[in-house]
C-alpha positions in Angstrom: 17.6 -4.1 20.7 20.0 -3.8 17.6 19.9 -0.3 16.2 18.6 -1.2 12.8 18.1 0.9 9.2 14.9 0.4 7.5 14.8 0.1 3.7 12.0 1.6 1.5 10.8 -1.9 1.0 10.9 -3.0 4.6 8.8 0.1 5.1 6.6 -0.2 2.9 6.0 -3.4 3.9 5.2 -2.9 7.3 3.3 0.6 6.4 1.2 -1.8 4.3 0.2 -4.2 7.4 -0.1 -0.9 9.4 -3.0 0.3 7.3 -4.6 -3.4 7.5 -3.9 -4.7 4.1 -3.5 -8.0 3.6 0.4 -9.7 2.2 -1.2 -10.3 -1.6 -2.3 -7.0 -1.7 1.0 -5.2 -0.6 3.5 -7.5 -2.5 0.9 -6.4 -5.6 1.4 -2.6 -4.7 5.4 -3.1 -4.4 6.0 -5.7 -7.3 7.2 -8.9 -5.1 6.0 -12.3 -4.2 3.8 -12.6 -1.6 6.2 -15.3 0.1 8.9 -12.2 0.0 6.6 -10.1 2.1 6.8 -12.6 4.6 10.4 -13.5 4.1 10.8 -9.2 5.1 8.8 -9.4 8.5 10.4 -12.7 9.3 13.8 -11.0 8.6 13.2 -8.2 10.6 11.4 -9.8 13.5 14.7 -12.0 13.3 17.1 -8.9 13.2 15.3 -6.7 16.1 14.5 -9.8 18.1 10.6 -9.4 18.0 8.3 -12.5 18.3 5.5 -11.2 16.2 4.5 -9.4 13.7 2.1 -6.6 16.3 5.5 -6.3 18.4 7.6 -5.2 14.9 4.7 -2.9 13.9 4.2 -1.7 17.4 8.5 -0.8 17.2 8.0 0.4 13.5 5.2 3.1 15.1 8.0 4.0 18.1 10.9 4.1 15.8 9.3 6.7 13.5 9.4 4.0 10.4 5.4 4.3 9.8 2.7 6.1 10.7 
């Protein structure tokens, strides 16, 4: 896998689905569209070569990104 950096939105993003909120409710807390929520974890799934969206939080978790 690519060694990537995660910005403070990226994290945020996937701290959000971490703690089991839904997309509405975290681009809300951030200030974004929901659509941009999913345009991030599409990105980043792209970028680290992860088919889903439990495999990037699952990395996120191993990678020190979220808790």
């Amino acid at each position: 896998m690519k060694v990537f950096r995660l910005p403070d939105h990226q994290r945020m993003i996937l701290q959000g689905f971490a703690d089991g909120k839904k997309a509405q409710q975290i681009a809300d807390e951030i200030g974004l569209a929901r659509t941009t929520v999913y345009n991030y974890i599409a990105r980043m799934e792209s970028d680290l070569e992860l088919s889903s969206r439990v495999h990037l939080i699952a990395h996120a978790f191993r990678q020190g990104w979220i808790e």
